[in-house]
N, CA, C and O atoms as CSV, one atom per row, in Angstrom:
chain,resi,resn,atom,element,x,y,z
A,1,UNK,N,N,33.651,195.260,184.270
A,1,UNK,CA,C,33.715,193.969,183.615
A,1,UNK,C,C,32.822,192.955,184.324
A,1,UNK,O,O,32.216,192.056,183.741
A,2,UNK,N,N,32.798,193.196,185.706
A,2,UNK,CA,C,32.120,191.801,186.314
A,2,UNK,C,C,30.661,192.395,185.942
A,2,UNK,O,O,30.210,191.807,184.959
A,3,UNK,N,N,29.936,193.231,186.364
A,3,UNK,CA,C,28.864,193.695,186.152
A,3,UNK,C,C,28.209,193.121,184.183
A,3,UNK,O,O,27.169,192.640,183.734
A,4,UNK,N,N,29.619,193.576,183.564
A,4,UNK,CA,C,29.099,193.081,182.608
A,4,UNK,C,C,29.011,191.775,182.271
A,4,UNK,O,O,27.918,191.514,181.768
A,5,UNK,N,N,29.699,190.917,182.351
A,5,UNK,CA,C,29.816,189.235,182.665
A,5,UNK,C,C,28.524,189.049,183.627
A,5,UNK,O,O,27.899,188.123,183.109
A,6,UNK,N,N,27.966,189.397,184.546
A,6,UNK,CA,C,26.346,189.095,185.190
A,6,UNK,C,C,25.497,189.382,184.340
A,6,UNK,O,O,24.581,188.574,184.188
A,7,UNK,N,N,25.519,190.625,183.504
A,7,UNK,CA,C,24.773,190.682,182.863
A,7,UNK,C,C,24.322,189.579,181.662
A,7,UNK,O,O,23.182,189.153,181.474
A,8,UNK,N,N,25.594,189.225,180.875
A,8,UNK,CA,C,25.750,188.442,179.981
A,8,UNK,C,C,25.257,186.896,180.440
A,8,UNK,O,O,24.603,186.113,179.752
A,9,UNK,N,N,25.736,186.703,181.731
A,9,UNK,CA,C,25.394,185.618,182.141
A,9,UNK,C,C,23.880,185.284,182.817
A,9,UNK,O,O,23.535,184.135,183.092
A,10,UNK,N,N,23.004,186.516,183.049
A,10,UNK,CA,C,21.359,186.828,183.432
A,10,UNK,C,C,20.920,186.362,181.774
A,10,UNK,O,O,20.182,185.393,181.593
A,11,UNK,N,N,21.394,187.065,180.775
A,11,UNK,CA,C,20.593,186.915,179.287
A,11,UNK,C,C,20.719,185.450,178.920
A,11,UNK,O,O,19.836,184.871,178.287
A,12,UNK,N,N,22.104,184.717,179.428
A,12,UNK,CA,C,22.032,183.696,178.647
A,12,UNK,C,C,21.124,182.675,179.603
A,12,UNK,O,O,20.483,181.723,179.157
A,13,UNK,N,N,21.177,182.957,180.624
A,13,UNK,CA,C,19.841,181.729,181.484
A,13,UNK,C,C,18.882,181.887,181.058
A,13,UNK,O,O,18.226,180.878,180.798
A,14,UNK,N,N,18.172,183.517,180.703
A,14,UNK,CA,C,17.016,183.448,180.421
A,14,UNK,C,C,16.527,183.068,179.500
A,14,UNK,O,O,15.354,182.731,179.336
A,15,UNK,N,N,17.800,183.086,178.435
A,15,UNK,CA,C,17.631,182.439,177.355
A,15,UNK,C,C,17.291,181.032,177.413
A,15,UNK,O,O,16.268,180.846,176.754
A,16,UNK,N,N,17.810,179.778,178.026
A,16,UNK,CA,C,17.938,178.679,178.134
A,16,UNK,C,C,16.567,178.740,179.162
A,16,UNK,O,O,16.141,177.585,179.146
A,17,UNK,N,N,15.911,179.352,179.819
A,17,UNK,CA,C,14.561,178.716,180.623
A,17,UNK,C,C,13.383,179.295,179.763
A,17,UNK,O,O,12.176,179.305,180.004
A,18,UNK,N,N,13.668,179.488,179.329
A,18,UNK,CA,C,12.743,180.304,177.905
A,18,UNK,C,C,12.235,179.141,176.728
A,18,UNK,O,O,11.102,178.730,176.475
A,19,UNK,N,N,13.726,178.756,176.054
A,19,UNK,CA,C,13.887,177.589,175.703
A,19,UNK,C,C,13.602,176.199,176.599
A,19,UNK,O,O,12.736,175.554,176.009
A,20,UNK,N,N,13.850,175.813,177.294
A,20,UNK,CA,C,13.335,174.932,177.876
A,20,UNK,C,C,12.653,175.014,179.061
A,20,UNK,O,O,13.094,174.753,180.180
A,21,UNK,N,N,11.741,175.326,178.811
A,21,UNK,CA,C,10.779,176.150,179.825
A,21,UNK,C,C,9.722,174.510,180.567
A,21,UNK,O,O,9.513,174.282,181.759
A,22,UNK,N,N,9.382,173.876,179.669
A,22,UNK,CA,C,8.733,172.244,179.837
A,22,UNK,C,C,9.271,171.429,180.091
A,22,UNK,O,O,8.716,170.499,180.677
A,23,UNK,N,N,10.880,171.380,179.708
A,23,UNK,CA,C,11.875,170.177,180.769
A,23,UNK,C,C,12.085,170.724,181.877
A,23,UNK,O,O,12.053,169.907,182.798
A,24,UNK,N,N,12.337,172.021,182.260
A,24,UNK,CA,C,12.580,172.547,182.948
A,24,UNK,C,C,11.537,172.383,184.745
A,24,UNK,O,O,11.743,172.211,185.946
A,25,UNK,N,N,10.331,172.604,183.685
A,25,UNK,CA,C,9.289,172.459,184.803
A,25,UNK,C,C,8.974,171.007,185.721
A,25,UNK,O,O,8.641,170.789,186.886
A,26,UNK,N,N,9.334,169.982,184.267
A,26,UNK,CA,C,9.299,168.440,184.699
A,26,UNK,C,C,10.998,168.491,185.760
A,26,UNK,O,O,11.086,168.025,186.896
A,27,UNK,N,N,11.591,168.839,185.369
A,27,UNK,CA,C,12.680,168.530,186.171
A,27,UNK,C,C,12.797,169.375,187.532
A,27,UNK,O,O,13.822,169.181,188.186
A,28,UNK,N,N,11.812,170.338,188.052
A,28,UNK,CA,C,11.684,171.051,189.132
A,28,UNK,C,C,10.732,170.125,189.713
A,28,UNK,O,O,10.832,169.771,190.887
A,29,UNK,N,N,9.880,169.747,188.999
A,29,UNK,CA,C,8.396,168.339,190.015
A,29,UNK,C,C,9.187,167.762,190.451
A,29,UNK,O,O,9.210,167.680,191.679
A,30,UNK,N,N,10.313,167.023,189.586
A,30,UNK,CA,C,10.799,165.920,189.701
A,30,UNK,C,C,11.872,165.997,191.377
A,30,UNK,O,O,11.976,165.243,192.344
A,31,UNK,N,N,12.489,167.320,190.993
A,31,UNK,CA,C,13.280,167.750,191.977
A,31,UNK,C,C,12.840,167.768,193.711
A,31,UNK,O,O,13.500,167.321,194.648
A,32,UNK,N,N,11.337,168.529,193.742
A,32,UNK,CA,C,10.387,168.445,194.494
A,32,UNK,C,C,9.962,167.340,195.449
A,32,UNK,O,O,9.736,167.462,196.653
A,33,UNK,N,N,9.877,166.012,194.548
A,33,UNK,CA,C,9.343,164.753,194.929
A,33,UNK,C,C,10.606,163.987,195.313
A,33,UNK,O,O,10.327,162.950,195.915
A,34,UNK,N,N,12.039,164.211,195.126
A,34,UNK,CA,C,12.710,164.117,195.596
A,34,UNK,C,C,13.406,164.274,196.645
A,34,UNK,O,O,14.027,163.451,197.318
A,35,UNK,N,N,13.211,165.861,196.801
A,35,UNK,CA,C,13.539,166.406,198.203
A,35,UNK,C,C,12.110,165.662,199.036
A,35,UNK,O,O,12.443,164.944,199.980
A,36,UNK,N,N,11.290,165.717,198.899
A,36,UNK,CA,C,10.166,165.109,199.891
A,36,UNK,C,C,10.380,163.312,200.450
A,36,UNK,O,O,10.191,162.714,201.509
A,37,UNK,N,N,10.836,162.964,199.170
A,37,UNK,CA,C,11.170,161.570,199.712
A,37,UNK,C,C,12.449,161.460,200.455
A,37,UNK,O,O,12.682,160.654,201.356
A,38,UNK,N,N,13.345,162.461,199.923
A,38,UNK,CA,C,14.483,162.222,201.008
A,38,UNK,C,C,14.211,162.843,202.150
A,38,UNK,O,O,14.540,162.100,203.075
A,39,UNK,N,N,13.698,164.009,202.599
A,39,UNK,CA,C,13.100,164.289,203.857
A,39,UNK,C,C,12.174,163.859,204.663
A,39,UNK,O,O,11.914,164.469,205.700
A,40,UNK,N,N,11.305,162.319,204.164
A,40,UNK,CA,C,10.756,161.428,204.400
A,40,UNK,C,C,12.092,160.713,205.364
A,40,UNK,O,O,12.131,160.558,206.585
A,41,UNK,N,N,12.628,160.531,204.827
A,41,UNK,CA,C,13.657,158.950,205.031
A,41,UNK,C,C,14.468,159.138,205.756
A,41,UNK,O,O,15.001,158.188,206.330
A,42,UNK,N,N,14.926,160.684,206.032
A,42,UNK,CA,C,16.210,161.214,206.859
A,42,UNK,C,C,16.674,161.117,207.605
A,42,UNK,O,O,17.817,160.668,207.697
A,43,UNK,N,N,15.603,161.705,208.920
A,43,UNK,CA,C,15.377,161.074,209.924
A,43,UNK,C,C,15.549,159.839,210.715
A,43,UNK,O,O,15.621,159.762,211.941
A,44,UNK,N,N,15.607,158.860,209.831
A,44,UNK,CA,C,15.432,157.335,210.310
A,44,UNK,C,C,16.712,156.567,210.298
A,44,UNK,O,O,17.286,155.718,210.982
A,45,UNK,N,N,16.908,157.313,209.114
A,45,UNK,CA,C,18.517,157.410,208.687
A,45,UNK,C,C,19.350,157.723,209.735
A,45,UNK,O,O,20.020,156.921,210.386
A,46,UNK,N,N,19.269,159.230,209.915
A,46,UNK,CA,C,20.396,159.472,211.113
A,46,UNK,C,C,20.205,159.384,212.215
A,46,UNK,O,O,20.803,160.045,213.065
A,47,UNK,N,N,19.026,158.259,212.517
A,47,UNK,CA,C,18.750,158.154,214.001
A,47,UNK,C,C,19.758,156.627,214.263
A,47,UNK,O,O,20.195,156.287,215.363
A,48,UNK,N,N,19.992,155.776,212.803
A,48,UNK,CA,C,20.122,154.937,212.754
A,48,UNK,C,C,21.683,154.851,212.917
A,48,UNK,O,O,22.336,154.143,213.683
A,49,UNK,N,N,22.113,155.803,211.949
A,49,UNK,CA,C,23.714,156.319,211.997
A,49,UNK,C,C,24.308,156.555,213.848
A,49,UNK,O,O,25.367,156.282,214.413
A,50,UNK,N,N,22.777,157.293,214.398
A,50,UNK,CA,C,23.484,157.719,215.571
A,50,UNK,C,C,23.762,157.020,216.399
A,50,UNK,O,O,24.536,157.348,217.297
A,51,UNK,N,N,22.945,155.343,216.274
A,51,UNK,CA,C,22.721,154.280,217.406
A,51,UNK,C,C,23.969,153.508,217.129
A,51,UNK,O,O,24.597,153.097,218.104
A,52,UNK,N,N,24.547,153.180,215.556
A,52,UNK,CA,C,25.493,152.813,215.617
A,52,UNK,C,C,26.646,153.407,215.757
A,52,UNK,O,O,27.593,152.661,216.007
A,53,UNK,N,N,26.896,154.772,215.651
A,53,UNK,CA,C,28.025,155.513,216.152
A,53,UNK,C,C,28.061,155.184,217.944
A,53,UNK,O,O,29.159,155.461,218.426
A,54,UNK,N,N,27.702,154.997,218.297
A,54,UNK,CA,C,27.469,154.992,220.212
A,54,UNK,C,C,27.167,153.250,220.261
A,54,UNK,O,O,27.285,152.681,221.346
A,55,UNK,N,N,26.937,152.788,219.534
A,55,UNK,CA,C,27.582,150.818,219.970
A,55,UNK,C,C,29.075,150.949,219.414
A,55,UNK,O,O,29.953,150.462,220.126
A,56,UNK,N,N,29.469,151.585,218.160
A,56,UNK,CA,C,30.876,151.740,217.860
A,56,UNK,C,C,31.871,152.138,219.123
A,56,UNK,O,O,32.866,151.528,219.516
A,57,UNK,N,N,31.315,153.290,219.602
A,57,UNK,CA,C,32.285,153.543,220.447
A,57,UNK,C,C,31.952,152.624,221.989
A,57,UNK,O,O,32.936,152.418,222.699
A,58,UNK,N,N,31.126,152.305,222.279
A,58,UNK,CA,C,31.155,150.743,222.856
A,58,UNK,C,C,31.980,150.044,222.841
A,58,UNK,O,O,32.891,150.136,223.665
A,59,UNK,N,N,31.956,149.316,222.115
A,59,UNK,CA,C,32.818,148.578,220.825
A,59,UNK,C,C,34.271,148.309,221.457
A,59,UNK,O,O,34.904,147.420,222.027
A,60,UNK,N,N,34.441,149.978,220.881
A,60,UNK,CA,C,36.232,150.422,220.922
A,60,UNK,C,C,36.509,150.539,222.494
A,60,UNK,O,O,37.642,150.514,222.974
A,61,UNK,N,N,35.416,150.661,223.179
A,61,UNK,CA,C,35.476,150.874,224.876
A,61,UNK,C,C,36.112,149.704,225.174
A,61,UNK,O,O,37.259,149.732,225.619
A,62,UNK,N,N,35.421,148.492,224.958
A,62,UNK,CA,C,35.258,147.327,225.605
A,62,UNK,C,C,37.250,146.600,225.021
A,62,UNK,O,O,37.972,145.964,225.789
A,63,UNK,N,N,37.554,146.902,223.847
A,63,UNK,CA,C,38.729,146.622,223.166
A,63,UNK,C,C,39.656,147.683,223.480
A,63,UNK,O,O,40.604,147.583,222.701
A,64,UNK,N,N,39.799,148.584,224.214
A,64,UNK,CA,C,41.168,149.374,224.697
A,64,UNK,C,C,41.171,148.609,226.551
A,64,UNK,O,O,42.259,148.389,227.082
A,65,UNK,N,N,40.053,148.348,227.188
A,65,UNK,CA,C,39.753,148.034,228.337
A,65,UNK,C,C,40.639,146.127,227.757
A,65,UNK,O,O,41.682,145.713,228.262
A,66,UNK,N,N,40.255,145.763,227.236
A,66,UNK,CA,C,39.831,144.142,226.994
A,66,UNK,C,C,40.357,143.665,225.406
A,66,UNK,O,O,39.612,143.019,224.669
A,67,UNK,N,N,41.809,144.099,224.982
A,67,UNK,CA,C,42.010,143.856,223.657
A,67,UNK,C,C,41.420,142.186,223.087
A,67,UNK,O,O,40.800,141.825,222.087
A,68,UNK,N,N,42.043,141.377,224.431
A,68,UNK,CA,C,41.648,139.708,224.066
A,68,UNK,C,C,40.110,139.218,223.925
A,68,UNK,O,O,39.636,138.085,224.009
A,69,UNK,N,N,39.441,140.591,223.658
A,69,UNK,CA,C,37.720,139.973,223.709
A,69,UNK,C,C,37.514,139.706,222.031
A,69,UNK,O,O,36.526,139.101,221.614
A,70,UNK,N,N,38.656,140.277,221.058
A,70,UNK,CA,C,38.238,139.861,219.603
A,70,UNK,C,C,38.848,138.279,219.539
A,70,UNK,O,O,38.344,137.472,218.759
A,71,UNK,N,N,39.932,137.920,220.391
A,71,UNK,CA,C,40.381,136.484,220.198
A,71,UNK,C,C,39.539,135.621,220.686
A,71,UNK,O,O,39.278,134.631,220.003
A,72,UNK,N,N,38.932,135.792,221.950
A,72,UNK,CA,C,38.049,135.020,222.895
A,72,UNK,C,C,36.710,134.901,222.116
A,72,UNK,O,O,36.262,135.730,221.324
A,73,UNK,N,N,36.083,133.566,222.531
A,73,UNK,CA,C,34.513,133.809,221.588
A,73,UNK,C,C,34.234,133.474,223.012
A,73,UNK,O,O,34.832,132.671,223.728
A,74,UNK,N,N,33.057,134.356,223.335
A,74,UNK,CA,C,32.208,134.640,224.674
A,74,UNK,C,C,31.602,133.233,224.686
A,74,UNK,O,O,31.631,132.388,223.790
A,75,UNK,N,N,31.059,133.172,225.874
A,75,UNK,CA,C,30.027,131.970,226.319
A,75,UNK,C,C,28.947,131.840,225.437
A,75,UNK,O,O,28.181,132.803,225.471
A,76,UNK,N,N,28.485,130.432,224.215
A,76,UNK,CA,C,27.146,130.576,223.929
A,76,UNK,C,C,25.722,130.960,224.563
A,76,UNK,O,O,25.353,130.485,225.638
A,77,UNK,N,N,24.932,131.883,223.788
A,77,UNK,CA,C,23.582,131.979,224.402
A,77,UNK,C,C,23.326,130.352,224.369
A,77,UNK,O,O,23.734,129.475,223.607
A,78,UNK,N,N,22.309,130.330,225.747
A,78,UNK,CA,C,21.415,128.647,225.566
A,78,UNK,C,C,20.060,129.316,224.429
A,78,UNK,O,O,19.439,130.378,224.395
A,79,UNK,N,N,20.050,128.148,223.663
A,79,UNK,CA,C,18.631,128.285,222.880
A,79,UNK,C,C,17.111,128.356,223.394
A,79,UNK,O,O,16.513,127.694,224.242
A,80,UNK,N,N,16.765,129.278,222.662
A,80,UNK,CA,C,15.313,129.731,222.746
A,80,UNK,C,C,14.230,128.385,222.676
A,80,UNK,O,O,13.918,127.679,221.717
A,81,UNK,N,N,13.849,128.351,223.954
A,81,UNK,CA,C,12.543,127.281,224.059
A,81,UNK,C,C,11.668,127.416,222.589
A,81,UNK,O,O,11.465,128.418,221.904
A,82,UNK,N,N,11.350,126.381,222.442
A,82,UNK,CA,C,10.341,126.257,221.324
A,82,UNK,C,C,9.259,127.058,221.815
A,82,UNK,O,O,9.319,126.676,222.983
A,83,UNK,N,N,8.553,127.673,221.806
A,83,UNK,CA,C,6.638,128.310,221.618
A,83,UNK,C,C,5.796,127.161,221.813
A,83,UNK,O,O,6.136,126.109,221.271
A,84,UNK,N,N,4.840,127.199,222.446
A,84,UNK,CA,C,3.810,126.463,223.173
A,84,UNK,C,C,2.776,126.631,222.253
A,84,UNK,O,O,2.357,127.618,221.648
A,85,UNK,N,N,2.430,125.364,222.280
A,85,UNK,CA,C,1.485,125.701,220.732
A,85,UNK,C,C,0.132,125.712,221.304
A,85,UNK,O,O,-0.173,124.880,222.159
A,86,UNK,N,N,-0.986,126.903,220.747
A,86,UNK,CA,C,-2.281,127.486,221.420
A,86,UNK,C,C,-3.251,126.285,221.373
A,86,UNK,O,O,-3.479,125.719,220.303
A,87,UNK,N,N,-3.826,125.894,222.541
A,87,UNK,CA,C,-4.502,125.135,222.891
A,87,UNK,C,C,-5.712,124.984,221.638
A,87,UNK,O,O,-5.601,125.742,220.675
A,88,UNK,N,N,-6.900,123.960,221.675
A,88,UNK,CA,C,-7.832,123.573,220.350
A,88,UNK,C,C,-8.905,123.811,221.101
A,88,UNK,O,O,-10.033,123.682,220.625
């Protein structure tokens, strides 16, 4: 039975790429340029995921050590000097 159900199920794909043999092909480019752009981007991605997973657990370091650091607001930074404007 299973043998025959593969079989049945080999005729009817071939049937359907047969038949759509030109969407088929557009939707494999399409597929293509997809995987390339996401394997473009990936990288950057989970480098990005990884920097904030490791300030997260920072984070949670500093708040099992220091629960009162979410009540407390830290010391302001002093402001950034203005830029020296390039001589004429």
């Amino acid at each position: 039975r299973t043998a025959a159900s593969l079989e049945s199920a080999s005729r009817e794909l071939d049937t359907l790429v047969k038949a759509g043999s030109d969407d088929l092909l557009v939707g494999l480019q399409e597929f293509r340029f997809l995987m390339e752009t996401f394997s473009r981007y990936s990288e950057p991605v989970g480098q990005s995921l990884d920097s904030t997973a490791r300030n997260f657990q920072e984070f949670s370091r500093q708040l099992r050590q220091n629960p009162g650091v979410l009540l407390r607001a830290g010391e302001p930074e002093p402001p950034l000097a203005p830029a020296a404007e390039p001589a004429r």
